[in-house]
C-alpha positions, 0 to 999 in steps of 0.5 A: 840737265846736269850731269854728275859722277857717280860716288866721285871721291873728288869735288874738282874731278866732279866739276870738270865731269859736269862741265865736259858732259854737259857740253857732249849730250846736245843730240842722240848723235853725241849721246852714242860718242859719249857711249862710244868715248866715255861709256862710264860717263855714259852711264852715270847720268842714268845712274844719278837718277837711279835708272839704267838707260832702258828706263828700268829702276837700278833697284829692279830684275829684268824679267826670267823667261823659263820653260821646263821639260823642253827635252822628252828624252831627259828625266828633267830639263828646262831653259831659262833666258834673262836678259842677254843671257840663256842657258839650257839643262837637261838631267841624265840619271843612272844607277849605282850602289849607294857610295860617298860619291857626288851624286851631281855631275856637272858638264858645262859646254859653251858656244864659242863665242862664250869666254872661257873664264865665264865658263870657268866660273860657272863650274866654280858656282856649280861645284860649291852649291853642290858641295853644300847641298843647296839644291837638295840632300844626297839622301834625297837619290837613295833607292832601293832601301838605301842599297843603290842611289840615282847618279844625276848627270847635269849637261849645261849649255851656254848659249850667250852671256849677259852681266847676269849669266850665274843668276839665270844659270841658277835659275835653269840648274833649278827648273831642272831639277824641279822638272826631275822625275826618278822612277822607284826602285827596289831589289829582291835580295837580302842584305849581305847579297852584293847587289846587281844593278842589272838585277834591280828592278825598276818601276814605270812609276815616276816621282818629283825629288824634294828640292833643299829646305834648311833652316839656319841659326846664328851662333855668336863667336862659337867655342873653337871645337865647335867652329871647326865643326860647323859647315858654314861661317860668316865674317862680317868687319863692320865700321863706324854707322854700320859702314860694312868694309868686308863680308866673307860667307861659306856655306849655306847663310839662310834667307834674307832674314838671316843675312839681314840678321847677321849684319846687325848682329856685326853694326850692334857688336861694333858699337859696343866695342868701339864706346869700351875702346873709347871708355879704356882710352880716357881712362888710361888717358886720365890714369896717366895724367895723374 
């Protein structure tokens, strides 16, 4: 079979490659060297055929193994398991008067063979979705009138890493949240009575939170007092034939649709402006030579 680089950006390196690969996988035995020597070569012969090495097409998801409520002492709990990668969360509720606090506090623990930048990277995913909300509304925690809200106390533990650990992290942060049950709350005091949380009282009555469900809308080069207002932007620089050289997003960017949205709104803009670009160029051109 041969073998070619993947996206090489030279033609002789591409030769050479062919040459040396094809003369190395002979047997299994020279297949596990070239894996061990070269593990970038190893790989491309599966990826010019758009597979991985197990078969599995380079367009699919291996498959999410989750179980929720897997710890009866948490209000919420679950642990999810894709690929190499597992993960287990458990929820810990308490009480307190209603504040501009954060209402999710994370605690990230590892095994000790996990690295310490995964789970630096963790805590920075982790900490953005819950600046932005994107797994429910802080109003969603109030109680008790408003007068005290629930304080949700996230303990993650990562058990072993994979290419895909932030796409299973989600994925368990999620099922346990959507495993939460808070009981009501209500307290017999008038309004401008401090309120005790020892005095609340609290029912055996449990009850699902509503996970985050926002729409979105597109706004076109926003006026500037408006920019500043909004809590997500999307910066999309966009080529020739929609080749796409960079996107920066913040924020919540809707679903796929909207993404989808954005980058022909950036492919139609670009075309419009390079062909007035091209227009001003002749005629400054034609100008000078009269």
């Amino acid at each position: 079979m041969q073998l070619l680089p993947f996206f090489s950006p030279q033609g002789i390196d591409a030769v050479c490659l062919n040459v040396i690969i094809s003369a190395a996988v002979t047997g299994d035995m020279s297949v596990d060297l070239l894996k061990i020597c070269d593990p970038w070569a190893y790989y491309t012969q599966f990826l010019f055929e758009s597979v991985y090495p197990d078969g599995r097409s380079i367009s699919s998801f291996r498959p999410v193994s989750l179980q929720m409520g897997i710890t009866e002492s948490a209000s919420g709990s679950s642990v999810a398991r894709q690929g190499g990668a597992m993960i287990t969360a458990r929820i810990e509720p308490f009480l307190g008067v209603s504040s501009d606090d954060t209402v999710i506090v994370p605690h990230i623990e590892a095994t000790s063979v996990i690295p310490q930048r995964v789970v630096e990277d963790a805590e920075v995913l982790l900490k953005q979705l819950i600046e932005e909300e994107a797994f429910f509304k802080r109003d969603i925690l109030l109680t008790a009138n408003g007068r005290l809200m629930w304080i949700l106390h996230l303990h993650i533990l990562i058990l072993n890493v994979d290419s895909c650990l932030l796409d299973a992290l989600v994925t368990c942060v999620t099922a346990a949240f959507l495993d939460l049950r808070l009981p009501k709350v209500r307290v017999d005091l008038d309004a401008d009575i401090t309120v005790n949380i020892n005095e609340a009282l609290i029912s055996e009555e449990l009850e699902h939170i509503p996970l985050a469900d926002m729409p979105a809308k597109i706004l076109c080069d926003p006026v500037a007092e408006l920019f500043d207002l909004l809590p997500s932007k999307a910066s999309i620089v966009v080529g020739n034939n929609a080749r796409v050289y960079r996107t920066v997003i913040s924020g919540y960017c809707g679903d796929e649709g909207i993404i989808r949205q954005l980058f022909q709104l950036a492919a139609s803009r670009q075309k419009l402006v390079s062909e007035a670009l091209l227009k001003a160029r002749d005629a400054n051109l034609k100008m000078n030579s009269a």
